[in-house]
C-alpha positions as CSV (number, residue, x, y, z in Angstrom):
1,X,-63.3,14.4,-196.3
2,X,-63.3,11.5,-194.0
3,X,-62.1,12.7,-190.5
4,X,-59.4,10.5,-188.6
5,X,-59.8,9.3,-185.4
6,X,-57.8,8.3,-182.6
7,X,-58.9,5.4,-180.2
8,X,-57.0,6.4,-177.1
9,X,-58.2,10.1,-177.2
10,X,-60.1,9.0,-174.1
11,X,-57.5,7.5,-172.6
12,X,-55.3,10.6,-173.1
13,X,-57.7,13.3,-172.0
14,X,-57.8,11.4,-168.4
15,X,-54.7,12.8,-167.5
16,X,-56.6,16.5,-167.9
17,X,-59.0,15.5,-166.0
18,X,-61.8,13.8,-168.1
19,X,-62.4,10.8,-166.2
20,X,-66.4,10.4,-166.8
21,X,-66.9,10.8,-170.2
22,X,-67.1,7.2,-171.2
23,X,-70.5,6.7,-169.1
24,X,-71.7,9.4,-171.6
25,X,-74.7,7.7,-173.8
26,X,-75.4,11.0,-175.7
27,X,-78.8,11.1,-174.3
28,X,-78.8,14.8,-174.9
29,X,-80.4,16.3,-171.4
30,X,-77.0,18.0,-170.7
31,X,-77.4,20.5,-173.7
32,X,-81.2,20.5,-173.5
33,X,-81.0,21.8,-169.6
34,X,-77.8,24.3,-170.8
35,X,-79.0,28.2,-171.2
36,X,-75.5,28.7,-173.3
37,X,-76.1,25.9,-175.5
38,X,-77.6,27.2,-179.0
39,X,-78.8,25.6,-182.2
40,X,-75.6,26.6,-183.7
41,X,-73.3,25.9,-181.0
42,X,-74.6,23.1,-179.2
43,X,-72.9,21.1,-176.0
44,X,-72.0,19.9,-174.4
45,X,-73.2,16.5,-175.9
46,X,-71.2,17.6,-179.1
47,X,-67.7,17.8,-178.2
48,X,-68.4,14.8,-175.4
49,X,-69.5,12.4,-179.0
50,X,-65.9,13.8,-180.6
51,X,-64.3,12.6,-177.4
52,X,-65.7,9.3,-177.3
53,X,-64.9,8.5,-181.1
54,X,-61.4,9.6,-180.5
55,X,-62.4,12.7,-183.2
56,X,-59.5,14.3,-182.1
57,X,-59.1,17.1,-184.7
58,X,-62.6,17.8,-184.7
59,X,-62.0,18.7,-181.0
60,X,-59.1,20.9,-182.0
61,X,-61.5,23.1,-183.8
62,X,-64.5,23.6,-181.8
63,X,-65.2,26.7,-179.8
64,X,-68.2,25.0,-177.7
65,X,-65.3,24.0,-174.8
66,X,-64.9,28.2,-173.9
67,X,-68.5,28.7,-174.2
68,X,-69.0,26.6,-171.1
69,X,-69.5,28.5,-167.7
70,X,-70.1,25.8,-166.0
71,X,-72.7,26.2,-163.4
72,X,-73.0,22.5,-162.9
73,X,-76.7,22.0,-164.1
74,X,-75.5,19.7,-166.9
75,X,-73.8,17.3,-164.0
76,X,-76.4,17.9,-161.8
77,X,-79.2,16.5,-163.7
78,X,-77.0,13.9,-165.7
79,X,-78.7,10.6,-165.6
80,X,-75.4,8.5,-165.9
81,X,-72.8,10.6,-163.5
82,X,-71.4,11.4,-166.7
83,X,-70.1,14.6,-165.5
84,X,-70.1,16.9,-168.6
85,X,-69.2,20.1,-166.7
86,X,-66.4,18.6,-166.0
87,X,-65.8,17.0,-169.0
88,X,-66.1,20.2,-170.6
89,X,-63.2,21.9,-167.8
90,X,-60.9,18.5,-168.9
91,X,-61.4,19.6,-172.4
92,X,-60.2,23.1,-171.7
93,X,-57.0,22.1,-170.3
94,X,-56.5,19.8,-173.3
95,X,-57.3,22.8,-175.9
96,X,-55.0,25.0,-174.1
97,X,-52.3,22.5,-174.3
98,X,-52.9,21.7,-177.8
99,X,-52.7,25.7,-178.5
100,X,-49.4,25.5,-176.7
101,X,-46.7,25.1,-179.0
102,X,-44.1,24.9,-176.8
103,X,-45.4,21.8,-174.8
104,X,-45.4,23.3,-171.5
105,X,-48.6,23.4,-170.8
106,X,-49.5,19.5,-172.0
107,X,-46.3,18.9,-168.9
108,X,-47.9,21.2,-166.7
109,X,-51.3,19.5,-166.5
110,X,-50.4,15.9,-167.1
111,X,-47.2,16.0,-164.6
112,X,-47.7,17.0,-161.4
113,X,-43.9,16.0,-160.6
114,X,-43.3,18.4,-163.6
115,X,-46.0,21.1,-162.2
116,X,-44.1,21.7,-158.7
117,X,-40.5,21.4,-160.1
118,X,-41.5,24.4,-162.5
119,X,-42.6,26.2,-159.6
120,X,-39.8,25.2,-157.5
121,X,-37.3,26.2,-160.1
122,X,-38.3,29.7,-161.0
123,X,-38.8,30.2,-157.3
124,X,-35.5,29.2,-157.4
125,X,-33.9,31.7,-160.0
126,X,-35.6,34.6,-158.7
127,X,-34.2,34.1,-155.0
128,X,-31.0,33.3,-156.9
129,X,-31.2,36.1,-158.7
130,X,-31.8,38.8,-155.3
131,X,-29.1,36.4,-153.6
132,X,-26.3,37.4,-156.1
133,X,-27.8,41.3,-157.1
134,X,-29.8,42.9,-154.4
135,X,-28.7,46.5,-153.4
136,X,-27.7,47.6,-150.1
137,X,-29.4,46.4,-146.4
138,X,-30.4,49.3,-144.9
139,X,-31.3,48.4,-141.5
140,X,-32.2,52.1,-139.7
141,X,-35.3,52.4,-142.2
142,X,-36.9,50.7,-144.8
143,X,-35.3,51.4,-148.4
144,X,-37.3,48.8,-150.7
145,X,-35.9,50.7,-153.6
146,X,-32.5,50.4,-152.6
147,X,-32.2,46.8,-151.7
148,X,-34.7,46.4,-154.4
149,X,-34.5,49.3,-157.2
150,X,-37.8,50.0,-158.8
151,X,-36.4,51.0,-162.1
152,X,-34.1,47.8,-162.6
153,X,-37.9,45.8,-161.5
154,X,-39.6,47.7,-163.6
155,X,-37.0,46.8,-166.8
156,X,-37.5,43.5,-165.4
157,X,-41.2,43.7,-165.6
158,X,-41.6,45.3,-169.2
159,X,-39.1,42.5,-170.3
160,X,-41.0,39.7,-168.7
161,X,-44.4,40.9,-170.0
162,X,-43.1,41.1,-173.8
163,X,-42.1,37.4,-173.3
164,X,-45.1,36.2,-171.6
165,X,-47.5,37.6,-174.2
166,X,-45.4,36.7,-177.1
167,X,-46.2,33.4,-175.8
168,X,-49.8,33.9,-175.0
169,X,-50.3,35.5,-178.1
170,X,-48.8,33.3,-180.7
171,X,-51.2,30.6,-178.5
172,X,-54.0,32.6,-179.5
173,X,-53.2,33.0,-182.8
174,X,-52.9,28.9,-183.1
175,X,-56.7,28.8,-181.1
176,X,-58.2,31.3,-183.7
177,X,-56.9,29.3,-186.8
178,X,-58.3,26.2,-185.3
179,X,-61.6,27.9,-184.4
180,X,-62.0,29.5,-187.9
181,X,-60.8,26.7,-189.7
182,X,-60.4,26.2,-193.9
183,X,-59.6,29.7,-194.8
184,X,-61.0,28.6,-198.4
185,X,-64.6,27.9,-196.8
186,X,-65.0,32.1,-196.8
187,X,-63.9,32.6,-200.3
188,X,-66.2,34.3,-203.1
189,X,-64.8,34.0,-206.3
190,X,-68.2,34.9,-207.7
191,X,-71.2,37.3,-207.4
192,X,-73.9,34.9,-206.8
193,X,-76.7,37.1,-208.7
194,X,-74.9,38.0,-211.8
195,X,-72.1,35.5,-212.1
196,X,-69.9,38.5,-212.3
197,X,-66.5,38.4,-210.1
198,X,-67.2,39.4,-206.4
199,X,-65.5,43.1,-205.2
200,X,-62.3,43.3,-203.5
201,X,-62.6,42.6,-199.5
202,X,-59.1,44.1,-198.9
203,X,-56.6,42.4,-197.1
204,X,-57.3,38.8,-195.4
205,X,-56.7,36.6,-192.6
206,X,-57.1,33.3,-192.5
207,X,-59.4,33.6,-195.2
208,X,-61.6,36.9,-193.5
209,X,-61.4,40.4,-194.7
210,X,-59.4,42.4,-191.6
211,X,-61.7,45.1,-191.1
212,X,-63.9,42.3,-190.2
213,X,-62.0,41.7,-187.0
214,X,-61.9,45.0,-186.4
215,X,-65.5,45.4,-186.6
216,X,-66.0,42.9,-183.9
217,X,-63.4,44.3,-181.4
218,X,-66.0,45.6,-179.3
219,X,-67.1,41.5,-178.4
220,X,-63.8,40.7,-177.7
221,X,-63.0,43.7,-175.5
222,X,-66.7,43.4,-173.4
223,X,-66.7,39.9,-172.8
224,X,-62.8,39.9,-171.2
225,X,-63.2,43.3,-168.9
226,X,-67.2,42.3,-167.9
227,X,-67.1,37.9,-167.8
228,X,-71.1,38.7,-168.4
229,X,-71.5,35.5,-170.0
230,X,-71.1,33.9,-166.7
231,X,-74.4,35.8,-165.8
232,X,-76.1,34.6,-168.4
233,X,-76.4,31.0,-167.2
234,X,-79.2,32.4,-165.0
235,X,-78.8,30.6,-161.7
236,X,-77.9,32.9,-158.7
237,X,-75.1,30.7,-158.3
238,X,-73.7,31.3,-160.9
239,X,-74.4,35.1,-160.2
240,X,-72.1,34.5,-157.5
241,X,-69.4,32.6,-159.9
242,X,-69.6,35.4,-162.1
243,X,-69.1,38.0,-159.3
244,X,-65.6,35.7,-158.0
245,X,-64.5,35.8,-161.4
246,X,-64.8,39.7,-162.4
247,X,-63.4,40.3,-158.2
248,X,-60.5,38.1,-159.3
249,X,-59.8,39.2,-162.9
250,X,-60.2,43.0,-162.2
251,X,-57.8,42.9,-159.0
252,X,-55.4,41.0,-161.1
253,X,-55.5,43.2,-163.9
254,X,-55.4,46.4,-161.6
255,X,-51.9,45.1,-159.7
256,X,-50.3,43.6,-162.7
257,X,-51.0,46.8,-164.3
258,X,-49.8,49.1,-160.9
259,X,-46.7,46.6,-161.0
260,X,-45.7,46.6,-164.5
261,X,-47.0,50.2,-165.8
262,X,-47.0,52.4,-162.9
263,X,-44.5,50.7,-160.6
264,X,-42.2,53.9,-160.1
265,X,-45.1,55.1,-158.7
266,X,-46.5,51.6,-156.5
267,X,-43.1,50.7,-155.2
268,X,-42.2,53.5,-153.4
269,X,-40.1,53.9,-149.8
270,X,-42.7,57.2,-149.4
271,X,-45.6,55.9,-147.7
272,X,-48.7,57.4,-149.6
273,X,-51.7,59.3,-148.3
274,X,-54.3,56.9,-147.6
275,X,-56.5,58.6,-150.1
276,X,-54.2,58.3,-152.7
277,X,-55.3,56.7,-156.2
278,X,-52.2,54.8,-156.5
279,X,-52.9,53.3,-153.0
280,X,-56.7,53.2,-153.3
281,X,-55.9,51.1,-156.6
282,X,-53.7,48.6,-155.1
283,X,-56.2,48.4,-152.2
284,X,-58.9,47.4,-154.6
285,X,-56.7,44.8,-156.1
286,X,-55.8,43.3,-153.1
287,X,-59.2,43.5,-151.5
288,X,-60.7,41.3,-154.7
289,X,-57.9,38.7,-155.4
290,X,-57.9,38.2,-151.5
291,X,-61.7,37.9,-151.2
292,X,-61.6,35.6,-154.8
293,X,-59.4,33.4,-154.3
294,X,-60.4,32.8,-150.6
295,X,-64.3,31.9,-151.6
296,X,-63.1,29.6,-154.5
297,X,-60.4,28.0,-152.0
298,X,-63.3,27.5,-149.0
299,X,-65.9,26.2,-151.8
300,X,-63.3,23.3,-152.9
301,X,-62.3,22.1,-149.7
302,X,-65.9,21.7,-149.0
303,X,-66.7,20.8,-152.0
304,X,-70.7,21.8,-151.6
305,X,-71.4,23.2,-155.3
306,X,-71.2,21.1,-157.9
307,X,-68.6,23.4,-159.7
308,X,-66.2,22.5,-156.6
309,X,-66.3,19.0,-156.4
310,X,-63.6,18.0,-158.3
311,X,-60.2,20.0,-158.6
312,X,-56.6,19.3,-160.6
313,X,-54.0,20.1,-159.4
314,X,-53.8,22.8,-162.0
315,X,-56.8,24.8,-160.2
316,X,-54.9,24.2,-157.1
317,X,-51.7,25.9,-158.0
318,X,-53.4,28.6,-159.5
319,X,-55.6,29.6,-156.4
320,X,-52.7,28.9,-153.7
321,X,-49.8,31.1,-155.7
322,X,-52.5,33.8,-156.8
323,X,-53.6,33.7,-152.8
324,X,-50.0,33.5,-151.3
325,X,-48.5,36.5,-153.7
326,X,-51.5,38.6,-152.4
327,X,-50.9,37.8,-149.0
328,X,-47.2,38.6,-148.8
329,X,-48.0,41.8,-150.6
330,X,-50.4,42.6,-147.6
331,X,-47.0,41.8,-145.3
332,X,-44.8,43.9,-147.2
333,X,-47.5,46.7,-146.7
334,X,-47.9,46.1,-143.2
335,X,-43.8,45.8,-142.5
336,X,-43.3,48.8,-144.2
337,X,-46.0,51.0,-142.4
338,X,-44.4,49.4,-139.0
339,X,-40.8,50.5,-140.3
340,X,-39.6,47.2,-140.0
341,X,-36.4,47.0,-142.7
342,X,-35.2,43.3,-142.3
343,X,-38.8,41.8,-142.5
344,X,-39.4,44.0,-145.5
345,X,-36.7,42.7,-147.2
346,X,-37.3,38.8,-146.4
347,X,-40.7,38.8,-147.1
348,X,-40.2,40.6,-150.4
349,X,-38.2,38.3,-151.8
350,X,-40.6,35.5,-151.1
351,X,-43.2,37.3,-152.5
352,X,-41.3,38.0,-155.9
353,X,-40.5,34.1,-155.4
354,X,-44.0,33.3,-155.6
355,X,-45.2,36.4,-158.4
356,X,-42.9,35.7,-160.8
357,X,-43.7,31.5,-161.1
358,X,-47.5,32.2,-160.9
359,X,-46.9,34.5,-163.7
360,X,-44.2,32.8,-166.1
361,X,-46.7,29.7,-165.7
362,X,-50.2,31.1,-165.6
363,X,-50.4,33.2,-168.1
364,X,-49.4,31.6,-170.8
365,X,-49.3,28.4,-170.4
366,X,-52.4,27.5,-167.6
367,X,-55.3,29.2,-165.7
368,X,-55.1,32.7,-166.8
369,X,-54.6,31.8,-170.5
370,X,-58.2,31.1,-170.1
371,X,-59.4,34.8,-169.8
372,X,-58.5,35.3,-172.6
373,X,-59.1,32.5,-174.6
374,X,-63.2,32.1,-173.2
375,X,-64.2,36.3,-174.9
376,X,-61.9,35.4,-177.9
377,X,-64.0,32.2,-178.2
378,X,-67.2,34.4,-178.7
379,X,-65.5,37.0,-180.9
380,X,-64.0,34.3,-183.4
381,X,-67.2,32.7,-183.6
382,X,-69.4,35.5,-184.4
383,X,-66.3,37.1,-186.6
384,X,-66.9,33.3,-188.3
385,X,-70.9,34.2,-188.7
386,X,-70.7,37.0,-190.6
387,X,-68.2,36.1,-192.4
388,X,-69.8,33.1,-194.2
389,X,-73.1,35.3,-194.1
């Protein structure tokens, strides 16, 4: 089948941040000098050739994008600036976008006018929103769950969450078909030995027997909670990248989940014993976003490894609204341990102003769509391997 082609691909992917990728001469040394790079899923000299032909669908379904760490060896060592780790980054915002079926995310990493009016505007809706409905101002102690009532948050919270991963997951569902691609490729009509008709696989998708997916759970499930293929790279910077990563995406995990499971418990005008697990928990999670986003803030302004040298505005937002809804949390810890009701108040509703956008935007749509999308890379392809084994 002869594959169409678009001519300004290139052109396009700019915008996302490929800007090198026409210097490219497909020497090769970028995938030769890559530890991820395999026989069977070479790059990233692959997906760079698709770019440059304007092979856009082609792009669409390769996986190699998410198998990427970057560690910046590829860059390093490439003889014509090409840039491929960065190529390969540009090519992850343009996947996630073309997974997006809404179009936000294409907007939110081609627009930067677009990028900080959707910030501005949720901001806006949530300080709207504790303008018009916030309890009562108790000024002779701090009541969070009066001015603020944990229960009517934690509705809130459950409600938001079932949006957001709607979202998220009817993205990923649009990723795996493009990653497993023909459903007819993985069909038997046949027994190859005997010509007889092949036995019943049970029910499908997308062309692979279910209980094949269920099989390979378990690579889904340790690639998101461990990010050990960053380690695998086998540079000790990268053992540090790989370190930022799991601080960031286990203290994230550990708040969002304190916040939206356990909040009755987390937002609370009792001041837990410091060796409570609920506290000890949110310490944790503070501790590692704090610490995360601070290193990978420091290494871009001085731009020393190779993996820092050139940020979007995307990787901006990200880092400063993860960073700024940590530190007002440490404020709102602080005010209330000093009794101070007013500050309390204030701050809290800058912090929910700053939460909410980093999470109606992130998640699905941006940065931390790519936690999920990098494991369910590796568990689509080898769900793909053995099925056409």
């Amino acid at each position: 089948m002869a594959t169409s082609v678009d001519p300004g691909l290139l052109v396009q992917l700019n915008k996302y941040g490929v800007e090198d990728a026409a210097t490219c001469f497909n020497c090769g040394n970028c995938t030769a000098v890559c530890t991820l790079s395999s026989e069977d899923t070479p790059f990233p000299r692959k997906v760079i050739r698709y770019l440059q032909i304007g092979a856009e669908e082609k792009l669409l379904h390769a996986p190699e994008p998410w198998l990427c760490y970057y560690c910046g060896d590829c860059s390093e060592t490439c003889p014509r600036d090409a840039n491929p780790g960065e190529v390969m980054m540009g090519l992850r915002r343009y996947l996630t976008a073309r997974y997006d079926w809404t179009g936000i995310s294409h907007l939110f990493y081609t627009s930067k006018v677009f990028e900080i009016c959707a910030i501005l505007f949720v901001a806006g809706l949530v300080g709207t929103g504790f303008y018009l409905f916030h309890g009562p101002i108790v000024t002779d102690r701090v009541a969070l769950n009066e001015f603020a009532s944990s229960h009517v948050i934690e509705i809130l919270d459950l409600i938001m969450l079932l949006i957001l991963s709607g979202f998220l997951l009817s993205n990923a569902r649009r990723m795996a078909r493009a990653v497993l691609g023909d459903p007819d490729q993985y069909t038997r009509e046949t027994n190859a030995e005997d010509d007889t008709p092949a036995a019943p696989e049970g029910k499908k998708w997308n062309g692979i027997p279910v209980s094949l997916y269920i099989d390979e759970l378990k690579t889904l499930l340790v690639n998101f909670a461990t990010q050990k293929r960053f380690k695998d790279c086998k540079s000790k910077s990268q053992d540090m990248q790989w370190l930022i990563h799991l601080l960031i995406m286990t203290g994230y995990s550990t708040i969002f989940i304190l916040v939206v499971v356990f909040l009755r418990w987390f937002q609370r005008d009792e001041i837990l014993s410091f060796w409570h697990p609920v506290r000890l928990l949110g310490y944790y999670g503070t501790f590692a976003i704090l610490y995360g986003t601070t290193y990978a803030i420091i290494g871009r302004l001085q731009k020393t490894k190779t993996v820092y040298k050139y940020s979007h505005s995307s990787d901006w937002a990200f880092l400063i609204l993860l960073w700024l809804t940590t530190f007002t949390g440490i404020l709102i810890h602080f005010t209330r341990l000093l009794g101070m009701p007013l500050s309390t108040y204030y701050i809290y509703v800058i912090h929910m102003m700053i939460a909410v956008p980093m999470l109606v935007l992130e998640v699905p749509f941006a940065k931390w769509a790519h936690l999920l999308y990098r494991p369910l890379a590796l568990y689509l392809i080898r769900v793909k391997e053995r099925a056409l084994s």
